[in-house]
SESE-806597 format. One record per atom (N, C-alpha, C, O): residue in one letter; x, y, z. Coordinates in pm, whole numbers, plus 50000, padded with zeros to 5 digits. Example, Ala and Ser with C-alpha at 12.3 -4.5 7.8 and 13.67 -1.06 7.14 Angstrom:
BEGIN
A513194943150780
A512304955050780
A513204967050780
A514244966850846
S512854977550708
S513674989450714
S512905000350787
S513415011450804
This chain:
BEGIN
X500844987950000
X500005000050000
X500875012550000
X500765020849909
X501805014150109
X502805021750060
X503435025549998
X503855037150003
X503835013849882
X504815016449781
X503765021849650
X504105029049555
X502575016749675
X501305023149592
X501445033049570
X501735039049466
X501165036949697
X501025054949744
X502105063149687
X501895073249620
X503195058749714
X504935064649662
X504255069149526
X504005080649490
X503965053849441
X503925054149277
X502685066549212
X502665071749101
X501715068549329
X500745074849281
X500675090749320
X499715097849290
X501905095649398
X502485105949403
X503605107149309
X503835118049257
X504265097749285
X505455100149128
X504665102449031
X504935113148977
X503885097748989
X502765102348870
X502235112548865
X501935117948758
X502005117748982
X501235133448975
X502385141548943
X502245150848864
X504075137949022
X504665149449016
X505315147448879
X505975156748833
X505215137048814
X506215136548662
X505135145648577
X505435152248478
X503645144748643
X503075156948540
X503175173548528
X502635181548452
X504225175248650
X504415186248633
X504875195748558
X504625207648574
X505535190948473
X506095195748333
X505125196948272
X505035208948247
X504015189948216
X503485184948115
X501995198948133
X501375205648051
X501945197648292
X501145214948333
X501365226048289
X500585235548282
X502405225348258
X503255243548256
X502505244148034
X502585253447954
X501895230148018
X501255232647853
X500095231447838
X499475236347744
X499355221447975
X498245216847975
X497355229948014
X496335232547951
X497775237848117
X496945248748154
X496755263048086
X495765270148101
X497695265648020
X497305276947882
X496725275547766
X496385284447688
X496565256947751
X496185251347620
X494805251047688
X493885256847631
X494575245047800
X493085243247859
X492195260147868
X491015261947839
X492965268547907
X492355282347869
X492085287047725
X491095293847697
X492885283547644
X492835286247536
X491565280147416
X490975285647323
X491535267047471
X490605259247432
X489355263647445
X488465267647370
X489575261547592
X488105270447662
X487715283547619
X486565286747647
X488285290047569
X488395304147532
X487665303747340
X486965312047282
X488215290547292
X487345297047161
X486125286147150
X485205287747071
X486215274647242
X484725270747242
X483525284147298
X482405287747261
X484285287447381
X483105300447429
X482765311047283
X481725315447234
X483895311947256
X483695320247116
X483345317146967
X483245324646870
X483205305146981
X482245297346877
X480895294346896
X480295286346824
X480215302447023
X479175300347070
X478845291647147
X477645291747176
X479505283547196
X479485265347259
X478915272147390
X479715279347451
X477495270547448
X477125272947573
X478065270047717
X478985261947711
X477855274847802
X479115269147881
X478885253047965
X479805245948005
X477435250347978
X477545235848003
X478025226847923
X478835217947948
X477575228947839
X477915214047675
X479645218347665
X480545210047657
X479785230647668
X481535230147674
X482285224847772
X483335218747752
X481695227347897
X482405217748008
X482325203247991
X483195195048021
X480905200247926
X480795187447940
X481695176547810
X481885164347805
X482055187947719
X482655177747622
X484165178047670
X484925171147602
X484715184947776
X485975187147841
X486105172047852
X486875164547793
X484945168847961
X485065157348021
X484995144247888
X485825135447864
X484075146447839
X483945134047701
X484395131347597
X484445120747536
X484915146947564
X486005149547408
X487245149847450
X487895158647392
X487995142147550
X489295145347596
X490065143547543
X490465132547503
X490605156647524
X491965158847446
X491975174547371
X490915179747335
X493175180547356
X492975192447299
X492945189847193
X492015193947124
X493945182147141
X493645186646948
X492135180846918
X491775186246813
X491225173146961
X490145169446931
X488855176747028
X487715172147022
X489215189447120
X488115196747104
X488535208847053
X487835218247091
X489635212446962
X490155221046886
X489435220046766
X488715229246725
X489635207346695
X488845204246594
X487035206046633
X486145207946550
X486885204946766
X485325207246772
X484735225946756
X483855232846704
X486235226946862
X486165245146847
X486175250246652
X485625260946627
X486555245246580
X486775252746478
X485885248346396
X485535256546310
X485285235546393
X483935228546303
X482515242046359
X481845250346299
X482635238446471
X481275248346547
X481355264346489
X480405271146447
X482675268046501
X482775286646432
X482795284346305
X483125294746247
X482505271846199
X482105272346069
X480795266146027
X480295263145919
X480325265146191
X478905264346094
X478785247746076
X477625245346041
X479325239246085
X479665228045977
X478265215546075
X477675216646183
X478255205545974
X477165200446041
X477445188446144
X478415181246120
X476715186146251
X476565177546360
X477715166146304
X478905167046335
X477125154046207
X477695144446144
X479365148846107
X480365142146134
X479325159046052
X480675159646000
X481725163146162
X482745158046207
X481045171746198
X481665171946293
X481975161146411
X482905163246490
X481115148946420
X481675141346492
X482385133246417
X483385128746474
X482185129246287
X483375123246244
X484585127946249
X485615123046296
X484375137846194
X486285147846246
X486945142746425
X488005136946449
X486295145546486
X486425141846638
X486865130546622
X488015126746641
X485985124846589
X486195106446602
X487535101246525
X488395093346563
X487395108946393
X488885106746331
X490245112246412
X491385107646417
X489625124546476
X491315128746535
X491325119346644
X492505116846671
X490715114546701
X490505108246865
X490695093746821
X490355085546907
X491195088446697
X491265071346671
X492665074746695
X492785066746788
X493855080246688
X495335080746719
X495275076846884
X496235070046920
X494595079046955
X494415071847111
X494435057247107
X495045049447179
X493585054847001
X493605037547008
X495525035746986
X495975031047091
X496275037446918
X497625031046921
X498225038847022
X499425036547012
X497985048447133
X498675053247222
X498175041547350
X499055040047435
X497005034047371
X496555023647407
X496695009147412
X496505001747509
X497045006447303
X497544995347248
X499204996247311
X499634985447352
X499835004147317
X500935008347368
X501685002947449
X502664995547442
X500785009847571
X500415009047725
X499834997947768
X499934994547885
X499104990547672
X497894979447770
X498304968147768
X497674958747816
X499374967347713
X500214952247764
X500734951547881
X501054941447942
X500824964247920
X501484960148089
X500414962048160
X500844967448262
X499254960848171
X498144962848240
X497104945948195
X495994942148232
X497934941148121
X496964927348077
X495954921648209
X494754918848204
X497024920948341
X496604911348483
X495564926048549
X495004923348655
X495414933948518
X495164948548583
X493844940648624
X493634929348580
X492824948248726
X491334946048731
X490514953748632
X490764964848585
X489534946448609
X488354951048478
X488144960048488
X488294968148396
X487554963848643
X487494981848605
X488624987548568
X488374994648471
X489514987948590
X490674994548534
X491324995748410
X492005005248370
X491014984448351
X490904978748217
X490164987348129
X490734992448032
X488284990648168
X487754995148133
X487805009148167
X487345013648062
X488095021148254
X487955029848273
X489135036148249
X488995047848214
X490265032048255
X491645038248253
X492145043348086
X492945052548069
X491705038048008
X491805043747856
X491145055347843
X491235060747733
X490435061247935
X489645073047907
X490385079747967
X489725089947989
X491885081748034
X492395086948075
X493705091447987
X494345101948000
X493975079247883
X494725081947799
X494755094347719
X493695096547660
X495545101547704
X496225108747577
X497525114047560
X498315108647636
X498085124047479
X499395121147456
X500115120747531
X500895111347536
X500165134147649
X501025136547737
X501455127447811
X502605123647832
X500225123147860
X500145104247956
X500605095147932
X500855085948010
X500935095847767
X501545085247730
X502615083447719
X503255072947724
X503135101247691
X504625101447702
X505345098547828
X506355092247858
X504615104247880
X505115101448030
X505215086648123
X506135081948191
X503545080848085
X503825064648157
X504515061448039
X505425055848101
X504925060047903
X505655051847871
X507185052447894
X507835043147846
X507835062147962
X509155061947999
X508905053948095
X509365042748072
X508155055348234
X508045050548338
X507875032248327
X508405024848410
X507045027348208
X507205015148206
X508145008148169
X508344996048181
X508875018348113
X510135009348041
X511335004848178
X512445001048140
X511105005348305
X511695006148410
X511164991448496
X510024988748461
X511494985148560
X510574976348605
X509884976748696
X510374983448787
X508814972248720
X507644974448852
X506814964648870
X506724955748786
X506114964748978
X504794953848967
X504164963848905
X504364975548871
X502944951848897
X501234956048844
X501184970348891
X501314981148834
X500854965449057
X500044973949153
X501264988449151
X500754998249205
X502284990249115
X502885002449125
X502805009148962
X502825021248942
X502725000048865
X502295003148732
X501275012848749
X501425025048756
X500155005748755
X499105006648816
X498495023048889
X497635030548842
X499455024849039
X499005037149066
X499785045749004
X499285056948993
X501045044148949
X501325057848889
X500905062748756
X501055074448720
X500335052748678
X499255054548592
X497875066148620
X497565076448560
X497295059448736
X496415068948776
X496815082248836
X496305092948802
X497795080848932
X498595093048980
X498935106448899
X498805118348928
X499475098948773
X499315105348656
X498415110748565
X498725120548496
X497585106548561
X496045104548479
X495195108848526
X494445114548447
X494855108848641
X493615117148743
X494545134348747
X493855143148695
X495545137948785
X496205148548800
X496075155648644
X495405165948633
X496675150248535
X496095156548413
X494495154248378
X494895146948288
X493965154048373
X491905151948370
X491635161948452
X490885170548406
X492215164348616
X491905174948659
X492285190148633
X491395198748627
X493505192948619
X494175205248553
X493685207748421
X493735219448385
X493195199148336
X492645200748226
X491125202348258
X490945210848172
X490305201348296
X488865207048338
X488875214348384
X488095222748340
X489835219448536
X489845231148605
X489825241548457
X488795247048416
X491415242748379
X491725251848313
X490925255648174
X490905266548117
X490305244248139
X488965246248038
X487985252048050
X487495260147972
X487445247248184
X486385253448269
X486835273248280
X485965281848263
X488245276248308
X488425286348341
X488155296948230
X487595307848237
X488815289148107
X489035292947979
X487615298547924
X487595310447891
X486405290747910
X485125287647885
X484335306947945
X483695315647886
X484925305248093
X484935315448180
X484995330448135
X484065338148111
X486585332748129
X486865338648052
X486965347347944
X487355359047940
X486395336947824
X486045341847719
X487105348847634
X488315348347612
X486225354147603
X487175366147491
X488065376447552
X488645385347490
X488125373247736
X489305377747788
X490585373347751
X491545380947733
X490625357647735
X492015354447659
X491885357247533
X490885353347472
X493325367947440
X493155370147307
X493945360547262
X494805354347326
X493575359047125
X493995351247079
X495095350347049
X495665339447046
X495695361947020
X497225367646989
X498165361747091
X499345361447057
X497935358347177
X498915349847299
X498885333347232
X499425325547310
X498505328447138
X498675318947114
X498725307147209
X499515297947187
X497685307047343
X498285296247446
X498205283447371
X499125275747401
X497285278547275
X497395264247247
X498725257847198
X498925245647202
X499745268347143
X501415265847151
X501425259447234
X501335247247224
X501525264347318
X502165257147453
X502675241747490
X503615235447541
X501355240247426
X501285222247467
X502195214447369
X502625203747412
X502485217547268
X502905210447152
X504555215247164
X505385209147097
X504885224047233
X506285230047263
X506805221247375
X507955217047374
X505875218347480
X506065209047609
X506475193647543
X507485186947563
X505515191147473
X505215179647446
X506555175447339
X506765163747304
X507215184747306
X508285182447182
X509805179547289
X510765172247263
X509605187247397
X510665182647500
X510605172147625
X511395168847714
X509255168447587
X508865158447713
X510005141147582
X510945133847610
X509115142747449
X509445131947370
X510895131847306
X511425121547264
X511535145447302
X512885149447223
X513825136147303
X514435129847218
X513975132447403
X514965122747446
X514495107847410
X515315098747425
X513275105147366
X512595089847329
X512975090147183
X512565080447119
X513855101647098
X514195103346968
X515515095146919
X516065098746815
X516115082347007
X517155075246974
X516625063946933
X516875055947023
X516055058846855
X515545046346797
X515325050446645
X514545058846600
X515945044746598
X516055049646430
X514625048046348
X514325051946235
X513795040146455
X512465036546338
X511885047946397
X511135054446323
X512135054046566
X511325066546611
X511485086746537
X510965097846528
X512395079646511
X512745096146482
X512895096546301
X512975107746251
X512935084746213
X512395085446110
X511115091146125
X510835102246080
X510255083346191
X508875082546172
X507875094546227
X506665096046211
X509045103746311
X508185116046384
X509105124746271
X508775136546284
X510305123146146
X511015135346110
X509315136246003
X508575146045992
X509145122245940
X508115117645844
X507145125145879
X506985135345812
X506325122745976
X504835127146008
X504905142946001
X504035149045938
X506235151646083
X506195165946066
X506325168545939
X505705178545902
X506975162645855
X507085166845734
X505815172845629
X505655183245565
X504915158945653
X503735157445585
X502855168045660
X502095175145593
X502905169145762
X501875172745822
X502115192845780
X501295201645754
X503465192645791
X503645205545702
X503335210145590
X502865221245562
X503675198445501
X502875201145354
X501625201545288
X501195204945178
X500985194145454
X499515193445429
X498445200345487
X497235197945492
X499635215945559
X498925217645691
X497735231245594
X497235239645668
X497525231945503
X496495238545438
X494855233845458
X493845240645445
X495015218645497
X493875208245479
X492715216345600
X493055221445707
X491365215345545
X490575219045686
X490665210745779
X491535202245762
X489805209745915
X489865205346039
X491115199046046
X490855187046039
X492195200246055
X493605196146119
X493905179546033
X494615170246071
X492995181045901
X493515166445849
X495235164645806
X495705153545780
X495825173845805
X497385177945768
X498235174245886
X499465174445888
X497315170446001
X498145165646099
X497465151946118
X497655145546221
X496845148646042
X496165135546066
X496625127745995
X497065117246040
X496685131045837
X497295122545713
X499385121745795
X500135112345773
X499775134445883
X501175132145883
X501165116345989
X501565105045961
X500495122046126
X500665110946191
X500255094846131
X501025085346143
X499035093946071
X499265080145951
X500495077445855
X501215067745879
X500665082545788
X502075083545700
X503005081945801
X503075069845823
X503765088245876
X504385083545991
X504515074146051
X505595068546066
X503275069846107
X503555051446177
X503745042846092
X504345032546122
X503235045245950
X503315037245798
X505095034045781
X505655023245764
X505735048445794
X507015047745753
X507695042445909
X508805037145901
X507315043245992
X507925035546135
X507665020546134
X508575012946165
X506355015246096
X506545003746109
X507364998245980
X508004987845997
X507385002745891
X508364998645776
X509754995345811
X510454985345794
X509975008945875
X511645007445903
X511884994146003
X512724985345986
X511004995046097
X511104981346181
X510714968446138
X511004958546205
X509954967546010
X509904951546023
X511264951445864
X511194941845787
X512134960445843
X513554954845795
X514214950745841
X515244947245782
């Protein structure tokens, strides 16, 4: 139980980095769902159900065009299928885990989380310390990210846009992963995806970062099964 406890305080504090992107991106977010008209309940509430920024980014920018219900959840649904292989990832070391955990803990997944428990697994542990620093981790980002959405939502058109907070996260997130860049199939496959995703970044709803990250794992798993 102790050593639980240890693991589920290391998880909260390895997210501390990952805060200093999560909470200007969560204002920011919050800030143009409010300004796309998104009432402030249904915006809080897709905090909780649309989790993830780049996929209520894509909701923020479908809604300020107008665009229809259908299309717009497919967009969602398309940016939010890259979770399934951040899942697949992770869930081999959780095989013995309990069902609820099994079942509820993927809703906790996204990138940051992943960057982060996946250094941590590569280390050895039991289950049960897997386990809480997973959640340690995972409950601590879900909360900083609702608080700061919620705030954002708040806000409004007090945050301008000209501060660019949704940077933030993708600047964090480039130095959380910059040291996981020594594996020749990894850093092909992330030079690949930026590439594309540059040349494609004209595409509406963020498909220029969607087609890079496909093309990308395409050219990663290539390099690895040579």
């Amino acid at each position: 139980m102790i050593t639980s406890q240890k693991e589920f305080r290391a998880g909260a504090r390895a997210m501390a980095p990952v805060l200093v992107g999560i909470v200007p991106t969560g204002l920011a977010v919050g800030a143009g769902l409010s300004a796309a008209g998104v009432p402030f309940g249904p915006g809080v509430l897709s905090a909780a159900t649309v989790y993830g920024a780049t996929s209520q980014l894509m909701l923020a920018d479908a809604a300020s065009r107008g665009a229809p219900v259908l299309l717009t959840v497919a967009v969602v649904a398309l940016v939010s299928a890259r979770l399934v292989f951040y899942g697949v990832g992770v869930g081999r070391k959780f095989c013995e885990a309990s069902t609820a955990f099994r079942w509820l803990a993927p809703m906790l997944i996204v990138q940051p989380l992943h960057a982060v428990i996946d250094a941590r697994l590569a280390r050895p542990a039991s289950l049960s310390e897997r386990t809480a620093y997973f959640l340690g981790g995972g409950i601590t980002l879900w909360v900083a990210w609702q608080v700061a959405h919620a705030a954002g939502m708040l806000l409004g058109s007090v945050v301008p846009p000209e501060l660019a907070l949704d940077a933030a996260l993708p600047l964090c997130l480039v130095a959380i992963v910059s040291p996981a860049l020594r594996d020749r199939a990894v850093w092909t496959a992330a030079l690949t995806a930026g590439a594309v995703a540059v040349v494609l970044c004209g595409l509406p709803y963020g498909l220029g970062a969607i087609a890079g990250a496909c093309v990308g794992i395409g050219v990663g798993a290539r390099v690895v099964s040579r």
